[in-house]
C-alpha positions as CSV (number, residue, x, y, z in Angstrom):
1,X,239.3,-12.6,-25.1
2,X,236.7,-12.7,-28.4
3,X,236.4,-15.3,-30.5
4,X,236.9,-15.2,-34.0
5,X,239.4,-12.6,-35.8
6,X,241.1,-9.6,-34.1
7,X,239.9,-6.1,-35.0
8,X,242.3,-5.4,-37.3
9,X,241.5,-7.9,-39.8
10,X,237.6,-7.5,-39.9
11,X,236.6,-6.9,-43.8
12,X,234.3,-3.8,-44.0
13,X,232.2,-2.9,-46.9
14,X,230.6,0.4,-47.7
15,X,227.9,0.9,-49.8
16,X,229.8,1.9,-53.0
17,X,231.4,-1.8,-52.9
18,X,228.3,-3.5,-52.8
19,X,226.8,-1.3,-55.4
20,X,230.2,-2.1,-57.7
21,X,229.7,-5.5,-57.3
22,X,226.1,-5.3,-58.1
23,X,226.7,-3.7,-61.1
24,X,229.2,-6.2,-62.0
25,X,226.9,-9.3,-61.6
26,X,223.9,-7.3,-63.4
27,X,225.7,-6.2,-66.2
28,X,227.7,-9.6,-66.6
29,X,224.1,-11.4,-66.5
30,X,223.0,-9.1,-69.3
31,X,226.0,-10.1,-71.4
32,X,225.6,-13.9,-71.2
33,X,221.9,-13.6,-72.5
34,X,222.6,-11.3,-75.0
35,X,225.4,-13.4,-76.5
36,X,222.8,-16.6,-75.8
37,X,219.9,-14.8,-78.0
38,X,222.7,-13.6,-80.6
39,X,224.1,-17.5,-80.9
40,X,220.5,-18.6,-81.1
41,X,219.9,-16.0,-83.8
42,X,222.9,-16.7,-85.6
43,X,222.1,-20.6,-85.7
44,X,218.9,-20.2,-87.0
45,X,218.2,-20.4,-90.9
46,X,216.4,-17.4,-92.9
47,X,213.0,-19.2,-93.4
48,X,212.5,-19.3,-89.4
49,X,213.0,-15.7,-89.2
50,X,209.8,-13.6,-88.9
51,X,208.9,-9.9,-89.4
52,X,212.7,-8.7,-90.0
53,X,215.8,-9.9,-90.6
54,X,218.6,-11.3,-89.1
55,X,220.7,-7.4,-89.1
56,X,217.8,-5.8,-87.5
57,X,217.0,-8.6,-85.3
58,X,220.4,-8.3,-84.0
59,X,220.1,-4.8,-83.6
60,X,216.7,-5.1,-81.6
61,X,218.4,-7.4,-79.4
62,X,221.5,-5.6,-78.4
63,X,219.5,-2.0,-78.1
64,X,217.0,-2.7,-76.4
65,X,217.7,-5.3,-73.5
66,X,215.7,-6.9,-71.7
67,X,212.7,-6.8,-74.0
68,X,214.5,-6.7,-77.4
69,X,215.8,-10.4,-76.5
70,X,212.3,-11.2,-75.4
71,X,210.3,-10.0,-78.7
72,X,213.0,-12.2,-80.5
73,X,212.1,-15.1,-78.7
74,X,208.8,-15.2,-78.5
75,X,207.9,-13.5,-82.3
76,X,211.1,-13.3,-84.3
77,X,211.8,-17.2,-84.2
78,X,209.5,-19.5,-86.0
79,X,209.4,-22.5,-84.3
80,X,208.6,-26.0,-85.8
């Protein structure tokens, strides 16, 4: 007699689940910083905006993930 579950309940997983769910945790991370970086862009005033505005900064940072979010915070923000 084995311990644990019987044969017929083991759980298997093949690569195309683990590559679904994978894909499910990447993109969902992606979302939450994009809408973090488009709340921090929304909240800031027009006179701590450099190089563009806030349309094209908005732009950059949904196009062009993960370095449009990063140029944002590290040039398009002026910080005080």
């Amino acid at each position: 007699m084995t311990r644990g579950r019987p044969a017929e309940f083991a759980v298997r997983v093949n690569s195309t689940t683990v590559a679904l769910i994978t894909a499910i945790a990447l993109l969902s991370v992606v979302v939450w910083f994009d809408r973090r970086v488009l709340a921090d862009l929304s909240n800031t005033s027009d006179t701590q905006l450099r190089y563009f505005d806030r349309n094209t900064w908005a732009l950059i940072i949904v196009l062009s993930f993960p370095i449009g979010p990063a140029l944002y915070l590290l040039y398009g923000k002026q910080y005080r």
